[in-house]
C-alpha positions as CSV (number, residue, x, y, z in Angstrom):
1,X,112.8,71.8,108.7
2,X,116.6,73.6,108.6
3,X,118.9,71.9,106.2
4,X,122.6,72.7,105.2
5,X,125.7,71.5,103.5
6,X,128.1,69.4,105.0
7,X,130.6,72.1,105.2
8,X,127.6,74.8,106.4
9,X,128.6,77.3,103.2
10,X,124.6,76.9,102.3
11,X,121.8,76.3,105.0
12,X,118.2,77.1,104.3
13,X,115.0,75.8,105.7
14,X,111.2,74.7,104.4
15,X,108.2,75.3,106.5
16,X,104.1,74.3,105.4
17,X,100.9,75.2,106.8
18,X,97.2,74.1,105.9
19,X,93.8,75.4,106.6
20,X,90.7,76.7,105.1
21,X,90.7,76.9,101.2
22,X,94.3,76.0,101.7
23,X,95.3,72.6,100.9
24,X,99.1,72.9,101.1
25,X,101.5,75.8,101.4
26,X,105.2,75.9,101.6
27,X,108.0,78.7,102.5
28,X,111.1,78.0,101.3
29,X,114.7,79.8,101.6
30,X,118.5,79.1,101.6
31,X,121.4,81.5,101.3
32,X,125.3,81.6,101.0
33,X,127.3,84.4,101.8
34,X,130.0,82.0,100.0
35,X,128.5,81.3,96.8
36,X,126.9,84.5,96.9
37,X,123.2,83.7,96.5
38,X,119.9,83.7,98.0
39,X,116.6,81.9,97.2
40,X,113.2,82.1,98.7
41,X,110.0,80.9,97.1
42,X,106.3,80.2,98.3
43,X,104.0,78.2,96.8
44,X,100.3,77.8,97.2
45,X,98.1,75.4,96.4
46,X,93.9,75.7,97.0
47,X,92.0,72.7,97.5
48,X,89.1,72.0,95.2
49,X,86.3,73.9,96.6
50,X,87.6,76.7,94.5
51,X,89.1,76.5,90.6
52,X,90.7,79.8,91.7
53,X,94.6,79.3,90.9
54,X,97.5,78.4,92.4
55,X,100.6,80.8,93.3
56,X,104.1,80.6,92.8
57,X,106.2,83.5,94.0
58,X,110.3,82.5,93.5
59,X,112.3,85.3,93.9
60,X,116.3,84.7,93.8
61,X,119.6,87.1,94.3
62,X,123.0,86.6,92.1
63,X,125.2,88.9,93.2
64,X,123.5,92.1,92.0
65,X,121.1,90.5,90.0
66,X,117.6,89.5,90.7
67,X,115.9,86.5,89.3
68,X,111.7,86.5,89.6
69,X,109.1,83.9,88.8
70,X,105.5,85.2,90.1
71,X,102.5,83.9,88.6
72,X,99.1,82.7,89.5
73,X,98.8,78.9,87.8
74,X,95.7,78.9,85.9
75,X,93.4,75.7,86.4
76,X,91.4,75.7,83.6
77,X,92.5,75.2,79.6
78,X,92.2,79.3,79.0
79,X,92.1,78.6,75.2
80,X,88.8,77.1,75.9
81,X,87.5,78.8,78.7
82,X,87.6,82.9,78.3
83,X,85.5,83.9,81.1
84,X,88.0,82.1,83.5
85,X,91.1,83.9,81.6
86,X,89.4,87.5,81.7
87,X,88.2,87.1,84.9
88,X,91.3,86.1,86.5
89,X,94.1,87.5,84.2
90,X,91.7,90.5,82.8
91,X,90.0,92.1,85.1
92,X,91.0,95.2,87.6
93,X,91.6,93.7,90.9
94,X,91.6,95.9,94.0
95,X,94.3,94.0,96.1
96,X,96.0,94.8,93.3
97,X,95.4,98.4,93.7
98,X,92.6,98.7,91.3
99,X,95.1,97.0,88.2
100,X,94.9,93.6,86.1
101,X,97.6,91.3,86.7
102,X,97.5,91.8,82.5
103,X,98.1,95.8,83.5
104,X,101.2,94.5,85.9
105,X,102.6,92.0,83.3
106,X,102.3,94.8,80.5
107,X,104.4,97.3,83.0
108,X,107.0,94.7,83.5
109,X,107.6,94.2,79.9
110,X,107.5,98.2,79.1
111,X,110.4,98.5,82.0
112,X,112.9,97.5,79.1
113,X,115.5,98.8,80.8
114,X,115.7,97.5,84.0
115,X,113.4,93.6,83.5
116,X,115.1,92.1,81.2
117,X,112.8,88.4,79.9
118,X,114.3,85.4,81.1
119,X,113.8,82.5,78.6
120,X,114.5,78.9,79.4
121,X,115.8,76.2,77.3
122,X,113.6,73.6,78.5
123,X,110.3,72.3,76.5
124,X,109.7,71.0,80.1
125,X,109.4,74.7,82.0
126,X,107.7,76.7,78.8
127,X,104.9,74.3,79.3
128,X,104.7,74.8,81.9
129,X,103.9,78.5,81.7
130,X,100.5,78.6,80.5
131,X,99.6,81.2,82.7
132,X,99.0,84.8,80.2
133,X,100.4,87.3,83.0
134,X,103.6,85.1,84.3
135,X,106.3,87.1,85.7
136,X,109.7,85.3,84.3
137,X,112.6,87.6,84.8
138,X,116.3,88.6,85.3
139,X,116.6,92.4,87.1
140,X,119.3,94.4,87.9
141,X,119.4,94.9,92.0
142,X,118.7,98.2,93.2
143,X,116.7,99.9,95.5
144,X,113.7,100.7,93.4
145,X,113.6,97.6,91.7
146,X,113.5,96.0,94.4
147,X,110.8,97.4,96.2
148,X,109.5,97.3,92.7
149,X,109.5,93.6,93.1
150,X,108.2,93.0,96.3
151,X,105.2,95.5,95.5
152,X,104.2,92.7,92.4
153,X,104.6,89.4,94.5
154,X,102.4,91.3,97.9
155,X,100.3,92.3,95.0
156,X,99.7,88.7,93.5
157,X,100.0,87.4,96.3
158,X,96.9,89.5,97.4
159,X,94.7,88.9,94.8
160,X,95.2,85.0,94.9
161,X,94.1,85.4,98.9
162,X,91.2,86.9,97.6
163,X,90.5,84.6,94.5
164,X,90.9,81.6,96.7
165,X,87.9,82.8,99.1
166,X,85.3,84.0,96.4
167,X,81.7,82.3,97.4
168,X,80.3,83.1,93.9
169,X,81.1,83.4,90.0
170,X,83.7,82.2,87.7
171,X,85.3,80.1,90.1
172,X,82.7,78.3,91.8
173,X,80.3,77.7,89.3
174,X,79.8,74.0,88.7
175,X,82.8,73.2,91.2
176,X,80.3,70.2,92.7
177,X,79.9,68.5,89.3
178,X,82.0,65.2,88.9
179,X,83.3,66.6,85.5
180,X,84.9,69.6,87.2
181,X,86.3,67.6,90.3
182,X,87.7,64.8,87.7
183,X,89.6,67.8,85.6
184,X,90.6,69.6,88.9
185,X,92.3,66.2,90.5
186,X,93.7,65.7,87.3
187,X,95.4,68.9,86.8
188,X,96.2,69.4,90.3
189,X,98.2,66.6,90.8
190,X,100.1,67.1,87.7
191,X,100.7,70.9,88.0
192,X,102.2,70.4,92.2
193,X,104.4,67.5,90.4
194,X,106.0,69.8,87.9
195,X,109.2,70.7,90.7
196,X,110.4,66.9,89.9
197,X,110.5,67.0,86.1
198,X,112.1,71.0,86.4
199,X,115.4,70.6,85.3
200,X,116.7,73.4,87.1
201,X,116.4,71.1,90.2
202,X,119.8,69.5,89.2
203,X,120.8,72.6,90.8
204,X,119.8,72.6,94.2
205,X,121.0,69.0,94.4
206,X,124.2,70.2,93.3
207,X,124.5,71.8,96.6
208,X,122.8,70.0,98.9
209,X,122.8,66.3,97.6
210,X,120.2,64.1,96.1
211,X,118.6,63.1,99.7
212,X,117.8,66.4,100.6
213,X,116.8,67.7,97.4
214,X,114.5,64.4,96.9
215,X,112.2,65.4,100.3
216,X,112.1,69.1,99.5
217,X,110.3,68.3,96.0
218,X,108.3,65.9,98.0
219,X,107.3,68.5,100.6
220,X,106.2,71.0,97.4
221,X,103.8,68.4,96.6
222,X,101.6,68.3,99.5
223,X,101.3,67.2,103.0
224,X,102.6,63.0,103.0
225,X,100.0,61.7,104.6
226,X,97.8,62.7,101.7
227,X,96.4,59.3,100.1
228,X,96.9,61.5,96.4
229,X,100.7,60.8,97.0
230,X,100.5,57.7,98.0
231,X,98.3,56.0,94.6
């Protein structure tokens, strides 16, 4: 689906695919040469064969400044289930070239000098990251941060790919039980809704109006002929 402003200063457009261990994903972009932006953003979500986690890879240019949220949306509570947390946020992971999404989060916040944290002011989006290794921040353009950039979201991008299609372990085990299905819906449904309560949605109906804006969220959500949406 292409969209645009009435006056064509901002166009974009929102494609989403499903299949296998996929339950919905969506590719999103728009750019302005006139505002002097661009935006692009996937998000992932795994149906509930698997309690492997979601992904969310926004990244966003200002001018000369580049603006990153990668993470991997945990779907357990990790204050009560540690083998879940290590296993996904702990351990090496070869997609990730033999590194922890911890070891790439750590490296992020050693690069003091060019990732610079980005902090919200809303309650709203802080709890919304729950996830011990999300990637939240502002980055001067260049070059090698840049590449920098795209290495992390191919790299978490990789590792969810692989999370989402494990047969055995952390993320399977029990996934049949009533319990687990109950929490899963439950948490699912409210983590894909968290795009309506972001405040910084204001923004993108700023530009392109509350119509458009309204069936973009609702395509992040999941496919509409889902009976989920519908209840």
């Amino acid at each position: 689906y292409d969209f645009a402003t009435a006056d064509g200063a901002c166009e974009g457009s929102v494609a989403a695919y499903r299949g296998g261990k996929i339950d919905w994903i969506t590719t999103c972009k728009f750019f302005s040469s006139t505002l002097g932006f661009g935006n692009m953003r996937i998000d992932g979500w795994l149906d509930r064969s698997t309690r492997a986690p979601h992904l969310a890879v926004h990244l966003c240019i200002v001018f000369n400044v580049i603006f990153i949220y990668v993470n991997l949306v945990p779907r357990s509570n990790l204050i009560l289930d540690d083998a879940y947390n290590d296993y996904v946020y702990g351990d090496p992971k070869a997609a990730a070239g033999g590194k922890s999404l911890n070891d790439i989060h750590n490296d992020c916040i050693q690069d003091k000098k060019n990732f610079a944290p980005y902090f919200s002011k809303s309650h709203v989006v802080k709890a919304f990251m729950t996830a011990p290794t999300v990637l939240l921040y502002t980055i001067k353009y260049n070059k090698k941060n840049f590449d920098k950039v795209r290495q992390i979201s191919r790299d978490y991008t990789s590792v969810w790919l692989d999370l989402a299609y494990e047969t055995d372990g952390v993320l399977v085990d029990g996934i049949k039980s009533k319990d687990v299905q109950a929490n899963l819906l439950q948490t699912d449904v409210r983590t894909r809704q968290f795009c309506g309560r972001d405040p910084d949605t204001k923004n993108v109906a700023n530009i392109f109006g509350l119509e458009t804006t309204d069936k973009l969220v609702r395509t992040l959500w999941g496919h509409p002929d889902d009976p989920i949406w519908s209840s």
